[in-house]
DOKOLFI-468294 format. One record per residue (C-alpha): residue number from 1; x, y, z. Coordinates in nm, 4 decimals. Layout:
SITE seq       c1       c2       c3
SITE NUM        X        Y        Z
...
This chain:
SITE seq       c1       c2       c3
SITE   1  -0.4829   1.7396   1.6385
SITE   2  -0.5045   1.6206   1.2536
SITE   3  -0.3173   1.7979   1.0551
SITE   4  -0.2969   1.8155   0.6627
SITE   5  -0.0419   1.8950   0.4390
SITE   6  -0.0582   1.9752   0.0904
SITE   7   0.2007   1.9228  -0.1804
SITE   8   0.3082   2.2444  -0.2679
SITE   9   0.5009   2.1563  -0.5721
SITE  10   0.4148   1.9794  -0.9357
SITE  11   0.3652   1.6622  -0.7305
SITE  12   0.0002   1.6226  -0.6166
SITE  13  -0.0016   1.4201  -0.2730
SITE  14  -0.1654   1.5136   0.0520
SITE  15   0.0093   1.4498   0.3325
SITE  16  -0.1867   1.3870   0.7032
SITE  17  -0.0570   1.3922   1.0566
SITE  18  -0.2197   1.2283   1.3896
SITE  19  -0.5441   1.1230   1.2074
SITE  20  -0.5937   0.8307   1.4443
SITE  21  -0.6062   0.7810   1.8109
SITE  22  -0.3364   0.6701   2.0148
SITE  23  -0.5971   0.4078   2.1279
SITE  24  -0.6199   0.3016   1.8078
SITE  25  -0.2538   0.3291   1.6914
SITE  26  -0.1984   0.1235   1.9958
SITE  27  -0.4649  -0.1503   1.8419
SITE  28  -0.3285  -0.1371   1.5128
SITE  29   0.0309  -0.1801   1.6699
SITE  30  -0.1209  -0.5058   1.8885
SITE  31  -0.2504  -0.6135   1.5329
SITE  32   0.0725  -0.5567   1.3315
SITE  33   0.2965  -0.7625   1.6016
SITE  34   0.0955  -1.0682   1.5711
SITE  35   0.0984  -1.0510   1.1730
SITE  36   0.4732  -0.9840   1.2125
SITE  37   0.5579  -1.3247   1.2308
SITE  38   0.3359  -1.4626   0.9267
SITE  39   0.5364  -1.2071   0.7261
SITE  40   0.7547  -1.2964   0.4185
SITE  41   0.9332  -1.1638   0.1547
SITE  42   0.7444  -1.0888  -0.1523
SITE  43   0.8537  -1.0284  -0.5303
SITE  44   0.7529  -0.6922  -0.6293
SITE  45   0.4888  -0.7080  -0.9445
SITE  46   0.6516  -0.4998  -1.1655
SITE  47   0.5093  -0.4643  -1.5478
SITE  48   0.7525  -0.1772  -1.6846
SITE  49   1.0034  -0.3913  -1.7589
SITE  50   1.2252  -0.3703  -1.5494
SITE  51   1.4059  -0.6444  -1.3246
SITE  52   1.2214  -0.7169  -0.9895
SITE  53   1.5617  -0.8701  -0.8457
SITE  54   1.7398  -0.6547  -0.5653
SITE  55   1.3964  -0.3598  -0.5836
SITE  56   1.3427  -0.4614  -0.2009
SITE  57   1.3934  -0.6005   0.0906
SITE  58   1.1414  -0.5856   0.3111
SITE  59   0.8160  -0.8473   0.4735
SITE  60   0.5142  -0.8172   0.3926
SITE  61   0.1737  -0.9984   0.4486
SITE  62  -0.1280  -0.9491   0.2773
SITE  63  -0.4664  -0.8689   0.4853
SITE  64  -0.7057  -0.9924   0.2663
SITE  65  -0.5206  -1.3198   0.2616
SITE  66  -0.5046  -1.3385   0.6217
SITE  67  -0.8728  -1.2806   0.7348
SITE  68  -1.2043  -1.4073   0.5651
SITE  69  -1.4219  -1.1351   0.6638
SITE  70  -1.2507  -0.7492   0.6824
SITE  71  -1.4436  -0.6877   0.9995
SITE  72  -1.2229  -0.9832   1.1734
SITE  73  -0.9150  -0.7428   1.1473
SITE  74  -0.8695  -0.4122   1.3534
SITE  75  -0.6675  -0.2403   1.1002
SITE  76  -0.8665  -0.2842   0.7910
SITE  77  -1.2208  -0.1498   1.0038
SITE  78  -0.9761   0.1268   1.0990
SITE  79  -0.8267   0.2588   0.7949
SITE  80  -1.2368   0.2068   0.6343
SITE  81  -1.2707   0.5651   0.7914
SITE  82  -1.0959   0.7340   0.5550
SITE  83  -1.3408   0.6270   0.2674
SITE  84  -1.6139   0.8148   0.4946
SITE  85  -1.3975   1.1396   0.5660
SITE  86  -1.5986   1.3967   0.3594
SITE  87  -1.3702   1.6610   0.4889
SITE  88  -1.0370   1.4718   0.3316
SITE  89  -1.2427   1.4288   0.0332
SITE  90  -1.2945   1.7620  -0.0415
SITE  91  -0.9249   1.8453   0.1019
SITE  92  -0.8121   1.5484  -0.2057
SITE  93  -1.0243   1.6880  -0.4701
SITE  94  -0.8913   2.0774  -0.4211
SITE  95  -0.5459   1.9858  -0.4689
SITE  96  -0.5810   1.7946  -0.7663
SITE  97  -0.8258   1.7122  -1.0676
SITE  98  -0.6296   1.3607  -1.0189
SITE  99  -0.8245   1.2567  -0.6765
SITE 100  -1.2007   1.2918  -0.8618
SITE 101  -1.0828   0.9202  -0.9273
SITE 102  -1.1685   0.8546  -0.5859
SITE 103  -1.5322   0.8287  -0.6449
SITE 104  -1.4996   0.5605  -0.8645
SITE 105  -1.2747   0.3320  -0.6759
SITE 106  -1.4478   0.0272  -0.6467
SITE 107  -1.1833  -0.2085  -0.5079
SITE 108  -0.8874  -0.1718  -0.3040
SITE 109  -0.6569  -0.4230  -0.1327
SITE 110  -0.4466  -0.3471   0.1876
SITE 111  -0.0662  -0.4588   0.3317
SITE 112   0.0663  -0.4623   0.5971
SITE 113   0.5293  -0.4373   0.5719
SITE 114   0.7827  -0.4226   0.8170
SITE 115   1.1773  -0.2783   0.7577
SITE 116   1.4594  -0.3646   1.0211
SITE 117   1.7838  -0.3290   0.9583
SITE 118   1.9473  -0.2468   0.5584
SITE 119   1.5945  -0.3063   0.4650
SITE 120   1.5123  -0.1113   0.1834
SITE 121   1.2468  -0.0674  -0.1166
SITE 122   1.4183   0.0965  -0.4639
SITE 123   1.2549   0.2513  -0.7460
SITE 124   0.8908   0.1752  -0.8437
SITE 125   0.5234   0.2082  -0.8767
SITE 126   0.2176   0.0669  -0.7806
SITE 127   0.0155  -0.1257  -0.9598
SITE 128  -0.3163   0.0800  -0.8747
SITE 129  -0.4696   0.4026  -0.8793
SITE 130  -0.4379   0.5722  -0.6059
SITE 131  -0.1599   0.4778  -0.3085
SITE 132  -0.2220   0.5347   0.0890
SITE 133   0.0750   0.4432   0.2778
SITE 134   0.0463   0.4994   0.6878
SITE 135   0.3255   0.4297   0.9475
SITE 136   0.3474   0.3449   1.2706
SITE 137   0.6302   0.2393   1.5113
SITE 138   0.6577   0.1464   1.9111
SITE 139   0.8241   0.3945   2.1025
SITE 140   1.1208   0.5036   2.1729
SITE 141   1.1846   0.4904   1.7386
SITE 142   1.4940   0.2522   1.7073
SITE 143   1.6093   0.3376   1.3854
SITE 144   1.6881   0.6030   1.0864
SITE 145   1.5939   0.6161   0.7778
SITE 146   1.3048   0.4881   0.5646
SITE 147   1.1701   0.8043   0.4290
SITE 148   0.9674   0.8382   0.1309
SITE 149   1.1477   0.9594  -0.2417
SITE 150   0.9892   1.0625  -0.5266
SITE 151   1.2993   1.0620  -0.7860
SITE 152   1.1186   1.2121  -1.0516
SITE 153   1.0214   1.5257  -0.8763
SITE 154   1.3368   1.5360  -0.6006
SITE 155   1.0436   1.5111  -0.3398
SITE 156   1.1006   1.3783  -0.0016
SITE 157   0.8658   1.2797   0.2816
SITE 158   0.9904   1.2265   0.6418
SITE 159   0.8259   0.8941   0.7925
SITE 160   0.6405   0.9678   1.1078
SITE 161   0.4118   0.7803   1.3218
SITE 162   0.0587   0.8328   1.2583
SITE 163   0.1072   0.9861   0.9309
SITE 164  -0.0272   0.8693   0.6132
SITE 165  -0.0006   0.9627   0.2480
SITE 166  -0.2542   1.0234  -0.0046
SITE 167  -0.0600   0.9795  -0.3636
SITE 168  -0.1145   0.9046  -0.7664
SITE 169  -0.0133   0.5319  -0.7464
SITE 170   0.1836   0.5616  -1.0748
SITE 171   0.4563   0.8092  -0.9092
SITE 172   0.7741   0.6353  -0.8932
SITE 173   0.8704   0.6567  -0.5680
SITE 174   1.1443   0.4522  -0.3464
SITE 175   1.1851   0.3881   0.0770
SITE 176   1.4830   0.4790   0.2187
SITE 177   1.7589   0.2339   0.3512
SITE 178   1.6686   0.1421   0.7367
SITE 179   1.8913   0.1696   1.0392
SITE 180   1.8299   0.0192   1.3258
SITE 181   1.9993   0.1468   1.6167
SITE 182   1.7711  -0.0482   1.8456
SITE 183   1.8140  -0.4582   1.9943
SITE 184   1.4729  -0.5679   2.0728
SITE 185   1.2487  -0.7613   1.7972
SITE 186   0.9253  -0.5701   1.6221
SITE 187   1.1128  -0.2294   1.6734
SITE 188   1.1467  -0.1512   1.3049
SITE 189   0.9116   0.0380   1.0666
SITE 190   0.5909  -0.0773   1.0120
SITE 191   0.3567   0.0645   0.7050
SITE 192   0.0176  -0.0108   0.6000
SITE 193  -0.0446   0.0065   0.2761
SITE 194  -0.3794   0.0434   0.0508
SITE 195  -0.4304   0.0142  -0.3092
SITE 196  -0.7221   0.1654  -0.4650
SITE 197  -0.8399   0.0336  -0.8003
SITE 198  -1.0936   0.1082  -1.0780
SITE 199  -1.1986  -0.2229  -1.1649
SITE 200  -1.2625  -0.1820  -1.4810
SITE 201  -0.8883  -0.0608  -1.5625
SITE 202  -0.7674  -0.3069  -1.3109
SITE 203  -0.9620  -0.6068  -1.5103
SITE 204  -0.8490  -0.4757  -1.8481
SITE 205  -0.4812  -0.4139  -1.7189
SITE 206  -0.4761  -0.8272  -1.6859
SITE 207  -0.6607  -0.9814  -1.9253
SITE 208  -0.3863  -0.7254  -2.1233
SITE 209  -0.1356  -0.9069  -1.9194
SITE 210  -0.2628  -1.2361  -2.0309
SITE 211  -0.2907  -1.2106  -2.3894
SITE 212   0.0957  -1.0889  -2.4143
SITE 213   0.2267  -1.3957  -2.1573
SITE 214   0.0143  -1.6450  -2.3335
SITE 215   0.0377  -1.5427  -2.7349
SITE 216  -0.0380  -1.8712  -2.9673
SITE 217   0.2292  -2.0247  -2.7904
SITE 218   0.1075  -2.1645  -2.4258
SITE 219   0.3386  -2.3781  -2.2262
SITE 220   0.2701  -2.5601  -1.8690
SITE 221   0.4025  -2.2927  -1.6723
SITE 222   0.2078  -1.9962  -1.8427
SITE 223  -0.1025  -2.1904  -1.8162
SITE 224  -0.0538  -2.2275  -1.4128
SITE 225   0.0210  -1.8195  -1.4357
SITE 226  -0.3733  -1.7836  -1.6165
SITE 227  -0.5106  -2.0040  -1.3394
SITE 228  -0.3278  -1.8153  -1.1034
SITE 229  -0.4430  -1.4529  -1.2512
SITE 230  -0.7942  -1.6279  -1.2807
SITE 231  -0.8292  -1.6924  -0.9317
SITE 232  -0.6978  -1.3366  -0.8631
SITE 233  -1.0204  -1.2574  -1.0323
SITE 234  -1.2400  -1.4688  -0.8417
SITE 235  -1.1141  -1.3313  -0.5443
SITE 236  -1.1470  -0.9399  -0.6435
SITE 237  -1.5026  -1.0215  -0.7574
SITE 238  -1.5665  -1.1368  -0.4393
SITE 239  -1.4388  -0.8589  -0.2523
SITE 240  -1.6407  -0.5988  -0.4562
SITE 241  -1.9409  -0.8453  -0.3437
SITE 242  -1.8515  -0.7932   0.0166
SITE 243  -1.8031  -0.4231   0.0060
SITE 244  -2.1481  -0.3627  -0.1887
SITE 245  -2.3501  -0.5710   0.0569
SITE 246  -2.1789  -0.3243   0.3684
């Protein structure tokens, strides 16, 4: 039975419990071991600052990256379903002024991470609006930890399979250090995560991006970063194609 939980403090985040199948928990988990391999380790994009080096340790693969059409993968057709929930909509938009937002996303992107053993993720935010993070494990669960911390607010939320959370993507919030009592491979702690954007803000936030790295003073290597960041571009227009001829 799906249950929903409420933040009941100054944090506004909706927690929600057994909102898929086991069927399709099961299909997502057939999904996630195959990706598993194609997995890496990814610098966190951080823009506050601060130093990326030692935030995490973790894999993670990018879906969009993976697949050319979103219908080819399991897990992104899945997790779609929330965007037609009505019912969470309204359960969103009565906990917080905040989740209005959520009629205006226009873009999102989705990952997919795994954590073994020591594997951690410290201190930060997302670069997005609004943050759903699901996990799922096999069972028996082979290891501790890996919990959800919001610093700022002395908030904690327990991991458990088939549970997602609905949050304000610009909450600093931190995973827990894994351990993994367990000795077989793809035991660990699988999340799926999806950003929602505004594209607007989003496209603003790096053309912002690229008029501080660039300046009047443009070098080989910053140049590659604008092609880069262009492309990024390309591709997000191309996704909000997709999703508008759906």
């Amino acid at each position: 039975m799906v249950k929903y939980i409420p933040s009941t403090k100054t944090l506004p985040y909706l927690v929600v419990d057994n909102y898929f199948s086991e069927i399709e928990v099961r299909s997502m988990l057939n999904e996630l071991h195959t990706l598993r391999p194609k997995m890496e380790y990814q610098e966190p994009e951080i823009y506050d600052g601060t130093d990326p080096i030692d935030t995490k340790k973790n894999r993670s693969i990018s879906l969009d990256s993976v697949y050319n059409s979103r219908e080819d993968s399991y897990i992104m057709r899945t997790l779609h379903n929330i965007y037609q929930d009505k019912h969470l909509e309204k359960k969103l938009k009565s906990l917080s002024w905040f989740y209005d937002a959520i009629n205006h996303v226009n873009l999102d992107s989705t990952f997919a991470s795994y954590y073994e053993n020591s594997d951690y993720y410290k201190r930060h935010k997302d670069i997005s609006v609004i943050s759903i993070m699901y996990w799922l494990w096999e069972e028996p669960k082979s290891f501790e930890g890996g919990d959800i911390y919001f610093p700022d607010f002395d908030e904690k939320i327990s991991v458990k399979r088939n549970r997602f959370v609905i949050m304000p993507s610009s909450t600093s919030h931190e995973v827990d250090s894994i351990k993994y009592v367990g000795d077989e491979e793809g035991m660990g702690r699988y999340s799926i995560i999806k950003f929602l954007y505004i594209y607007q803000a989003e496209h603003t936030r790096m053309l912002s991006q690229l008029m501080n790295r660039v300046g009047f003073n443009e070098t080989q290597e910053q140049w590659k970063q604008v092609k880069e960041l262009t492309m990024k571009l390309k591709r997000q227009e191309k996704q909000i194609k997709e999703i508008k001829d759906k």
